[in-house]
C-alpha positions as CSV (number, residue, x, y, z in Angstrom):
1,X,-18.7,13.5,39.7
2,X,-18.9,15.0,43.2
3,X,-16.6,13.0,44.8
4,X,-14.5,13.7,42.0
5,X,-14.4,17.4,42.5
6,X,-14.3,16.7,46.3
7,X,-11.5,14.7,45.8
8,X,-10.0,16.8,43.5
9,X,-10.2,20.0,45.8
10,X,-8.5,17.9,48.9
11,X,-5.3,17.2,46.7
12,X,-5.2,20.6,45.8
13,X,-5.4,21.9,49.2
14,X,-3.0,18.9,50.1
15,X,-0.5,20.4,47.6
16,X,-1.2,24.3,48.5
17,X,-0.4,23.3,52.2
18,X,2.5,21.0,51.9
19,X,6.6,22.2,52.2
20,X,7.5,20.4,48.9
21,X,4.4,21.2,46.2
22,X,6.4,20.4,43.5
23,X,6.5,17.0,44.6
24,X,2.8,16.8,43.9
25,X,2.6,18.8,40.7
26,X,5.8,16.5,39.1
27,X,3.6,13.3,39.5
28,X,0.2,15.1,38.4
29,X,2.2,16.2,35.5
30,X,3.9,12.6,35.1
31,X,0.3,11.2,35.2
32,X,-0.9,13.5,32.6
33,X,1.8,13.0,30.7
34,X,1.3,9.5,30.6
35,X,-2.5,9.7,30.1
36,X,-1.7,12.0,27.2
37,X,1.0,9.3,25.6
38,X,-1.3,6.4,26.0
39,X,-4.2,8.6,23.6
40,X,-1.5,9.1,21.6
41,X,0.2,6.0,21.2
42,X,-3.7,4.4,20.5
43,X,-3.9,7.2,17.8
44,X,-0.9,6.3,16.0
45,X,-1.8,2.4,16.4
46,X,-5.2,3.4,14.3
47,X,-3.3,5.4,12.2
48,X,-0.8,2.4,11.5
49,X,-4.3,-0.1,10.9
50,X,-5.7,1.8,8.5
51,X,-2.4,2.5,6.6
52,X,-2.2,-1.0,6.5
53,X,-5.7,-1.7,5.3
54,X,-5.8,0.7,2.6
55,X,-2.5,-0.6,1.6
56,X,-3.6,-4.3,1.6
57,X,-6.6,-2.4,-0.9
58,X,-3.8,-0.9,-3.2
59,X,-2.1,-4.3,-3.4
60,X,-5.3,-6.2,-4.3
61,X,-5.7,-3.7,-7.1
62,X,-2.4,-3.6,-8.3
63,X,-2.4,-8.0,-8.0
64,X,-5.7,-7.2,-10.7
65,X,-3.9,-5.3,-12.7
66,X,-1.1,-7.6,-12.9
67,X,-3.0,-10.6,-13.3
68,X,-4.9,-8.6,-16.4
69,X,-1.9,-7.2,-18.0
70,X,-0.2,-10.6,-18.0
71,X,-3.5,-12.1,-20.0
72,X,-3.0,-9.3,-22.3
73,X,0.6,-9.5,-23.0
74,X,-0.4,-13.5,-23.5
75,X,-2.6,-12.8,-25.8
76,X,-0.4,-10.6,-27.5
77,X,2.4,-12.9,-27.5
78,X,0.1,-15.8,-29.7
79,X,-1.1,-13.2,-31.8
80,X,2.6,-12.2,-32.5
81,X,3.4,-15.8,-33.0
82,X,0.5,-16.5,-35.5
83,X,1.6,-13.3,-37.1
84,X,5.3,-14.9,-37.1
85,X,4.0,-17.8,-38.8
86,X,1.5,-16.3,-41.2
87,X,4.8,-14.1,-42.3
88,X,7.0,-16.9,-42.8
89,X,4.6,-19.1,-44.6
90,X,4.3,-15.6,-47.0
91,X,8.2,-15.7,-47.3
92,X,8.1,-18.8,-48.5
93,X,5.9,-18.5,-50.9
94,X,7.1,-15.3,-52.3
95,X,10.8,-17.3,-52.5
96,X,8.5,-20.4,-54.4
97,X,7.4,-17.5,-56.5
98,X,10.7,-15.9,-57.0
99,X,12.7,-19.2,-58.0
100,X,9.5,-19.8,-60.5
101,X,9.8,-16.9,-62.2
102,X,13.5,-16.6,-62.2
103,X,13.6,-20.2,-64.0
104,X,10.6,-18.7,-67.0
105,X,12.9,-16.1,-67.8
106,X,16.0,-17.8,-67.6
107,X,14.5,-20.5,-70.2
């Protein structure tokens, strides 16, 4: 940490005792600048992860949901069908019953 500091206070006199000092500050400001956009760009990396992973979550749900509501409308469907047939089994019989009376009364 001391050299740091040591360091840290000859650049600044280095800069306070040079012609051109804005020289010095422009790559001390590149430097942070590019320190600052490397935090950032790691951030928003993260930030793209976890969007992924949570939607990767929503799509596993949904893919549940799917797969449920297609048993459902399955069993929906054979019910429907047996309903279909129970129905036209009825119709036939009612017709069976129909023609039978018609014939009593036309006799």
């Amino acid at each position: 940490m001391k050299l740091l500091v040591i360091t840290g206070a000859g650049i600044a006199e280095k800069v306070a005792n040079s012609s051109n000092p804005w020289i010095y500050l422009s790559i001390i400001l590149i430097i942070a600048v590019l320190i600052a956009g490397r935090y950032i760009f790691n951030y928003l990396i993260q930030l793209d992860q976890s969007h992924r992973d949570e939607s990767k979550e929503r799509e596993k749900a949904l893919m549940t949901h799917l797969e449920r509501s297609n048993e459902s409308q399955e069993r929906t469907a054979n019910a429907l069908e047996g309903i279909h047939s129970s129905l036209s089994t009825l119709e036939g019989r009612v017709d069976r019953i129909e023609k039978h009376t018609y014939n009593k009364e036309s006799a």
